[in-house]
C-alpha positions as CSV (number, residue, x, y, z in Angstrom):
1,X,46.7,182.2,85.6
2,X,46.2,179.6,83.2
3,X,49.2,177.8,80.7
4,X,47.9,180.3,77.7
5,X,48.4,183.4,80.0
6,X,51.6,182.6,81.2
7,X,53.1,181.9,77.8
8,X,51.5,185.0,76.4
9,X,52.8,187.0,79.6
10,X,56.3,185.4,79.1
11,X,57.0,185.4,75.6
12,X,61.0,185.3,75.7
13,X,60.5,181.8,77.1
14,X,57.9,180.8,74.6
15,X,60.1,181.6,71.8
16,X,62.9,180.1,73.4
17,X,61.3,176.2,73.9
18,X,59.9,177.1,70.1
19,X,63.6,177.3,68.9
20,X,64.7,174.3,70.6
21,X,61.5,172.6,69.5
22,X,62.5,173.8,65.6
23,X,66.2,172.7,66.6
24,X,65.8,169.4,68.1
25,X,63.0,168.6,65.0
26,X,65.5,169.3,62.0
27,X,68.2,167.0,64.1
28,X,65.8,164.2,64.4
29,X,64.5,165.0,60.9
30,X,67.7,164.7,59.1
31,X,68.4,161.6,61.5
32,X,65.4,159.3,61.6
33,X,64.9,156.3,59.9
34,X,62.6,156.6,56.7
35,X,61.0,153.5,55.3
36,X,57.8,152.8,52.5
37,X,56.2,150.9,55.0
38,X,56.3,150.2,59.0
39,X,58.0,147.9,60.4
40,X,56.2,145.0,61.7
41,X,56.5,142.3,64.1
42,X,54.7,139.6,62.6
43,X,55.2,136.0,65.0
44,X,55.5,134.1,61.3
45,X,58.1,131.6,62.0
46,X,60.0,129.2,59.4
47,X,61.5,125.4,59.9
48,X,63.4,124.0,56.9
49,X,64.9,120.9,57.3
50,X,67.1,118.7,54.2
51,X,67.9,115.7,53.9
52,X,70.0,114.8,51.2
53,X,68.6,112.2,48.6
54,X,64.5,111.9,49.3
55,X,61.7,112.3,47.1
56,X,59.2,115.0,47.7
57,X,56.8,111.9,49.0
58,X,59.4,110.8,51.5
59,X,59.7,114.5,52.5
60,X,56.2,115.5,53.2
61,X,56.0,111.8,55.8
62,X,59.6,111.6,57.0
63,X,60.0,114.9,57.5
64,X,57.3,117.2,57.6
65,X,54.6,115.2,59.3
66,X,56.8,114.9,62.5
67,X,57.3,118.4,62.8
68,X,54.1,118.8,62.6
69,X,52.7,117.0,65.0
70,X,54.7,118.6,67.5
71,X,54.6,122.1,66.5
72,X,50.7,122.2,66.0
73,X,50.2,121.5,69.6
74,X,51.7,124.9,70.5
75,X,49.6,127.0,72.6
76,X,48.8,130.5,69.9
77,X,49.2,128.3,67.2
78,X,46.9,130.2,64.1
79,X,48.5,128.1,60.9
80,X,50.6,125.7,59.8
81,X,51.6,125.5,56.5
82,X,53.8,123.0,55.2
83,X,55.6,122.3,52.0
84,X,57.6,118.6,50.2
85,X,60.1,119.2,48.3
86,X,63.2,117.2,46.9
87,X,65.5,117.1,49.8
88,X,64.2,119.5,51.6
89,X,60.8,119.6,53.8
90,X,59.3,123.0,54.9
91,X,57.3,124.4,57.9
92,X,55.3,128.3,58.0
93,X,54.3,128.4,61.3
94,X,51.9,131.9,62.0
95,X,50.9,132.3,65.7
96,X,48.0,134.6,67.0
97,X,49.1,138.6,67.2
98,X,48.4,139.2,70.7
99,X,51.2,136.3,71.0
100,X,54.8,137.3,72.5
101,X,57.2,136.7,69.9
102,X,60.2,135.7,71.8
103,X,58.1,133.4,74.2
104,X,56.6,131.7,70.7
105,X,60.2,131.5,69.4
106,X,61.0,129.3,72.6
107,X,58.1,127.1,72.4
108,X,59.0,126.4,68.6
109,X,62.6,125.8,69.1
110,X,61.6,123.3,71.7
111,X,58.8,121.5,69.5
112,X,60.8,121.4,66.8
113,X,64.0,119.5,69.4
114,X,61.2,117.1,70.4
115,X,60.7,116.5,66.6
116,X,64.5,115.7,66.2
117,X,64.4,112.2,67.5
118,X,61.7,111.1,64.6
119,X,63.4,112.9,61.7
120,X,65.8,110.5,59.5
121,X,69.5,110.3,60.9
122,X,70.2,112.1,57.9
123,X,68.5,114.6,57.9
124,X,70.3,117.9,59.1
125,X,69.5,120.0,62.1
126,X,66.3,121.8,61.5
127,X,66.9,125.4,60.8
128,X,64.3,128.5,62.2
129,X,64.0,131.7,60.5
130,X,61.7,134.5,62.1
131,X,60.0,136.5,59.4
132,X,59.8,140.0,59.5
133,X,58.8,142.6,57.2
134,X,62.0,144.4,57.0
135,X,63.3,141.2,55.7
136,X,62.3,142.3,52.4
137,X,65.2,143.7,50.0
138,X,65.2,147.3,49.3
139,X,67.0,147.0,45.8
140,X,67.6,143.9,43.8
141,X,71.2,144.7,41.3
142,X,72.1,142.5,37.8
143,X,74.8,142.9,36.4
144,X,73.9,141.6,32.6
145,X,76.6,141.3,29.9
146,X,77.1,139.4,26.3
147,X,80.7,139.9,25.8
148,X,81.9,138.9,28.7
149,X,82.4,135.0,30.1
150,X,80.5,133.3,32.5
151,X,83.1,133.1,34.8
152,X,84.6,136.6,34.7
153,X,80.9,138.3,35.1
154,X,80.6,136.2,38.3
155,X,84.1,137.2,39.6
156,X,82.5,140.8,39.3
157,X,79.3,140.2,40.7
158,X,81.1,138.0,43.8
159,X,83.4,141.2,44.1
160,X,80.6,144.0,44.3
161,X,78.6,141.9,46.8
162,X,81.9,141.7,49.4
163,X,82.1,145.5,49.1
164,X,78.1,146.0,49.2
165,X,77.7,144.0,52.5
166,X,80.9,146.0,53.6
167,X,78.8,149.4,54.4
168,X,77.6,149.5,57.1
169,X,74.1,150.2,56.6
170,X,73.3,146.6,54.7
171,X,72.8,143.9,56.6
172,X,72.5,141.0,53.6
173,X,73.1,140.8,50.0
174,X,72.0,137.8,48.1
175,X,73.3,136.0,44.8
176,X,71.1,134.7,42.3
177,X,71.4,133.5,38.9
178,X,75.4,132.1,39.4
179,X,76.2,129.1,39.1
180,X,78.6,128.1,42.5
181,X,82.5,127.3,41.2
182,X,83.9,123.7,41.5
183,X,86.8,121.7,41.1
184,X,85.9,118.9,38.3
185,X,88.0,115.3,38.5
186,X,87.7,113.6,35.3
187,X,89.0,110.1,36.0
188,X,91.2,107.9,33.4
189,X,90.2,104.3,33.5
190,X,93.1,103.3,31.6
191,X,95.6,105.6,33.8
192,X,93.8,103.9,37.0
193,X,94.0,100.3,36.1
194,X,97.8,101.2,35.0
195,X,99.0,102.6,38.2
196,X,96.5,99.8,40.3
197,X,94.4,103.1,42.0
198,X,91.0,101.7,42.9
199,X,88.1,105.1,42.2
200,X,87.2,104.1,46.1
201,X,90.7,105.0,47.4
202,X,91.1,107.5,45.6
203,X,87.9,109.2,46.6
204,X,88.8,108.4,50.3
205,X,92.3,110.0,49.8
206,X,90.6,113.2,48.5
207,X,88.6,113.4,51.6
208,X,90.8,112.9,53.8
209,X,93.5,115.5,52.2
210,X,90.1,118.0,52.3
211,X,89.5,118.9,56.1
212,X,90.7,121.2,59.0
213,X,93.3,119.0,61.0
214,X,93.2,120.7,64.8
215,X,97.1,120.5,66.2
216,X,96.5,121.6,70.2
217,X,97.4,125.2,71.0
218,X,100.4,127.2,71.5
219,X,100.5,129.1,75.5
220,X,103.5,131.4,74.7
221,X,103.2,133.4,78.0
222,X,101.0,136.1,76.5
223,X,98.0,134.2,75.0
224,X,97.1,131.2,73.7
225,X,97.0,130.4,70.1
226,X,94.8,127.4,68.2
227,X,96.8,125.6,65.7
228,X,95.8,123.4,62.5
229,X,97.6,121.6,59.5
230,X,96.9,123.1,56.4
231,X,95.1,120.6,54.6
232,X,92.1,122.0,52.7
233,X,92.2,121.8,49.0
234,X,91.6,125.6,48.5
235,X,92.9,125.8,44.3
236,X,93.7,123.5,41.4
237,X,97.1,123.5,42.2
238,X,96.4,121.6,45.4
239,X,94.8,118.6,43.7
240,X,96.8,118.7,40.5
241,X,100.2,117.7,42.9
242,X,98.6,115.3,45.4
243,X,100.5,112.4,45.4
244,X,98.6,109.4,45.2
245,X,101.4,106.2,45.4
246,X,104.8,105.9,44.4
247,X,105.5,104.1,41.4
248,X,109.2,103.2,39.5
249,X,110.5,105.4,41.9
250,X,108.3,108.2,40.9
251,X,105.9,109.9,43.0
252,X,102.1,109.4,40.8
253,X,100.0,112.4,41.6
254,X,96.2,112.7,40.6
255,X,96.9,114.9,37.5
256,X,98.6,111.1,36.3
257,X,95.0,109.6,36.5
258,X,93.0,112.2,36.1
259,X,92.0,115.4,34.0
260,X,91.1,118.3,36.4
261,X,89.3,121.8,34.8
262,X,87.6,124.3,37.1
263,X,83.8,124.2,36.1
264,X,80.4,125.5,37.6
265,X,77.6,123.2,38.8
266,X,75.1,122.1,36.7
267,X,72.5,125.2,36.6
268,X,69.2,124.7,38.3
269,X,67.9,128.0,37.9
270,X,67.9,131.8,36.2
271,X,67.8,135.3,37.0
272,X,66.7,137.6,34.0
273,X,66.2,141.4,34.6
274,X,64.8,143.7,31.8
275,X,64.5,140.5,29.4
276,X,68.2,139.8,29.6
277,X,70.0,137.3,31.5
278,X,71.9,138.3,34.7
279,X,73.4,137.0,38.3
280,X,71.2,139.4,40.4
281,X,72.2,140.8,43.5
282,X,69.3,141.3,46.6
283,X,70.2,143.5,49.1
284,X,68.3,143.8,52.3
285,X,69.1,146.8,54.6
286,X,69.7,146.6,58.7
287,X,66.5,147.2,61.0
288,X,68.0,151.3,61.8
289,X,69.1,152.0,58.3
290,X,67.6,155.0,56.3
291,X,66.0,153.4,53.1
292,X,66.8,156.1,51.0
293,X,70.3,156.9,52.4
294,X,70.9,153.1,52.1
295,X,69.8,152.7,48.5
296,X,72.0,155.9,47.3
297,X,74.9,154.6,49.1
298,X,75.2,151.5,46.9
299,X,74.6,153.3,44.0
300,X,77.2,155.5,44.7
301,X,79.5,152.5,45.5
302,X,78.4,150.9,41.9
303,X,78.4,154.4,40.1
304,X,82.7,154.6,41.5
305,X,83.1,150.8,40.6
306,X,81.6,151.2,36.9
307,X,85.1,152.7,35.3
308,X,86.5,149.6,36.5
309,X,83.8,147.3,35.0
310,X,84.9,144.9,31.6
311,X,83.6,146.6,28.4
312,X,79.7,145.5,28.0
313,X,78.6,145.5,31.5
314,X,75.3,146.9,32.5
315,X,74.0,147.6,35.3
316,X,70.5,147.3,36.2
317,X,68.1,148.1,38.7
318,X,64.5,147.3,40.1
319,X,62.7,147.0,43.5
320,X,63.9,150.1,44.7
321,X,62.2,151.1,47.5
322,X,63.8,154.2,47.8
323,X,61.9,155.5,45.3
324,X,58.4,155.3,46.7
325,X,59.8,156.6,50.2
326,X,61.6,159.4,48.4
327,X,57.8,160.4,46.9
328,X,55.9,159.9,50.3
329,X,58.4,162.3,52.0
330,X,58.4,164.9,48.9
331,X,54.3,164.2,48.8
332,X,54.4,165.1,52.5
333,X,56.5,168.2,52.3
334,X,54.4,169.2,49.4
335,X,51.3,169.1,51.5
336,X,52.9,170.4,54.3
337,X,53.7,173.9,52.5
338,X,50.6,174.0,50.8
339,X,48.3,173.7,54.2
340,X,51.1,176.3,55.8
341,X,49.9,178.9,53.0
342,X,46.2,178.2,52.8
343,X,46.4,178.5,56.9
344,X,48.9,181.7,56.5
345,X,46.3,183.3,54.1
346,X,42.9,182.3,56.4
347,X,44.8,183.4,59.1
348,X,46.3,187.0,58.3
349,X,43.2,188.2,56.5
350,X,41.6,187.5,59.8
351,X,43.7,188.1,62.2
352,X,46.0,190.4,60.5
353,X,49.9,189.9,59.6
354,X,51.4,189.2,63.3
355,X,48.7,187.2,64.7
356,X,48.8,185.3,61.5
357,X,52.4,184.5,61.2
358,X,52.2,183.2,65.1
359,X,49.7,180.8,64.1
360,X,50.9,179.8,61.0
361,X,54.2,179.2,62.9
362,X,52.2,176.3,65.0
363,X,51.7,173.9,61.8
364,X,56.0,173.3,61.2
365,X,56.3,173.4,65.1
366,X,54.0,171.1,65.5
367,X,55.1,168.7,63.1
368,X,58.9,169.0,64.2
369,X,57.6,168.6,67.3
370,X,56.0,165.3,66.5
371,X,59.1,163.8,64.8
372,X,61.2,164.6,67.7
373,X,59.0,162.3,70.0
374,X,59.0,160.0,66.8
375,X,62.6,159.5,67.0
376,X,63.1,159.2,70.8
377,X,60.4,156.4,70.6
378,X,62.5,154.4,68.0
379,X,59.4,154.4,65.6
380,X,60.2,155.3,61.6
381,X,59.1,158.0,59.0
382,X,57.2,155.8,57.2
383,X,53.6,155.7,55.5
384,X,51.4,155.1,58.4
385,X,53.3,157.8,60.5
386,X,52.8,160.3,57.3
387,X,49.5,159.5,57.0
388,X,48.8,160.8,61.0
């Protein structure tokens, strides 16, 4: 007795694994991971090194060339591409695809140590990024507005990114188009020369009353505790009562010699979304996260934070990958149906109405079926699994 006979000649059982097969594929159905596209482990490397105060000339020989050298002896090395910048030299490092990616990642990392001892002494320690394509954002927010300041719509913006990175499926959200905050100390030359404060003591006073004083640690019988001086200048009030020397027997504090106003940095780039201008928020999901379950979740967290927006805010939206996944699955589904009743129809004028609803019964099985062993695998619902 073959397998056919004996689930023919034991029918209870048949139906029985079929329900568990229908059970276990709605479970992994409603659980797996849907994305546009597979993920895929490409061994595309980065190495961005800066060095504050170099031309793009002196970037590409001081600190691109070294690397360079060292990196395109690698064994699996398919491209190097490098890039010179202002301050900042660049390194796209693509090995072979039959190439382990960890094992590359080791031999880069100690290439690129080798290539340490010839960079500038100041330069900064080279930096490695592994490229991936689920490193791509799966919706890019603005938040555009003509009414309101500068500074207010990037109080916004900086609040809705701490509560975006704060669920639990985003693993990255991105600023663009702000301008970072600072602290701007105007200097009185007549004020200076009055009080006999040189600019280079001063300067060296600020930097010293700006850093994280370490005081030992604190063993109190049930742990031990680190402690350090508060010293960090954290808000204008900070600067506006540090007391330079004492004069007359008065204490001469830098708001004396000095006009202080909280500014931005001088811009050196936009973000403009819909024609408008607009800080822009990229948000890039974690490796396990549903794309479409990802993407509604920070709408929804926008959509509850909008009656608490300024008048004149908009909101606005593109890249949103959810979309296309949302149409393969619905595409799928659609196709899905539509097979079942052309089969269902074939079928039962052939076979009749109970053979025919058996066999129907083996297309959704069969494809529950699949994306239970889908899920248990740790692949995702994505194009190329659709398209099998």
């Amino acid at each position: 007795m073959n397998f056919l006979e004996r689930a023919i000649h034991r029918s209870r059982t048949t139906l029985l694994i079929m329900a568990m097969v229908i059970i276990a594929g709605v479970a992994a159905m409603r659980s797996i991971t849907v994305e546009g596209d597979p993920s895929i482990a490409v061994p595309y490397f980065g190495v961005v090194v800066f060095s504050e105060g170099i031309s793009p000339e002196d970037a590409e020989r001081l600190l691109v060339m070294p690397l360079e050298f060292e990196v395109r002896n690698l064994e699996g090395v398919k491209e190097i591409s490098s890039y010179a910048s202002e301050n900042t030299g660049r390194l796209g490092v693509e090995f072979e695809a039959d190439q382990d990616i960890d094992q590359a990642l080791i031999d880069l990392r100690e290439a690129v140590n080798r290539a340490r001892s010839k960079l500038p002494s100041s330069a900064e320690e080279p930096v490695i990024e592994e490229e991936s394509t689920a490193d791509f954002p799966v919706l890019m927010v603005g938040f555009a507005s003509e009414m309101m300041s500068e500074r207010s719509l990037y109080y916004l913006t900086t609040d809705m990114k701490r509560k975006i990175e704060a669920l639990p499926s985003v693993l990255n959200t991105q600023m663009y188009g702000a301008r970072e905050e600072v602290l701007e100390v105007t200097l009185n030359p007549k004020a200076l020369e009055h009080y006999g404060v040189s600019p280079e003591s001063l300067m060296g006073l600020l930097s010293r009353n700006n850093r994280l004083i370490p005081a030992g640690n604190l063993d109190n019988g049930n742990g031990r505790f680190s402690i350090k001086v508060p010293s960090v200048i954290e808000n204008a009030s900070d600067l506006y009562d540090l007391p330079l020397i004492s004069a007359d027997e008065a204490v001469v504090t830098l708001s004396d010699v000095a006009d202080i106003q909280r500014t931005f940095k001088t811009r050196s780039g936009y973000s403009r979304m819909n024609g408008r201008r607009a800080i822009t928020l990229q948000i890039t999901k974690r490796t396990d996260a549903n794309v479409i379950d990802t993407v509604a979740e920070v709408k929804q967290l926008i959509n509850d934070a909008k009656p608490t927006f300024p008048q004149g805010v908009d909101v606005l939206y593109s890249v949103d990958q959810s979309i296309f996944a949302q149409q393969q699955v619905d595409e799928l589904q659609g196709n899905i149906g539509t097979a079942l009743c052309l089969v269902m129809i074939v079928v039962v004028a052939a076979l009749g109405l109970r053979s025919g609803l058996i066999v129907g019964l083996g297309i959704p099985v069969s494809l529950l079926f699949a994306i239970t062993i889908l899920y248990v695998i740790g692949f995702t619902y994505n194009f190329m699994v659709m398209f099998g």
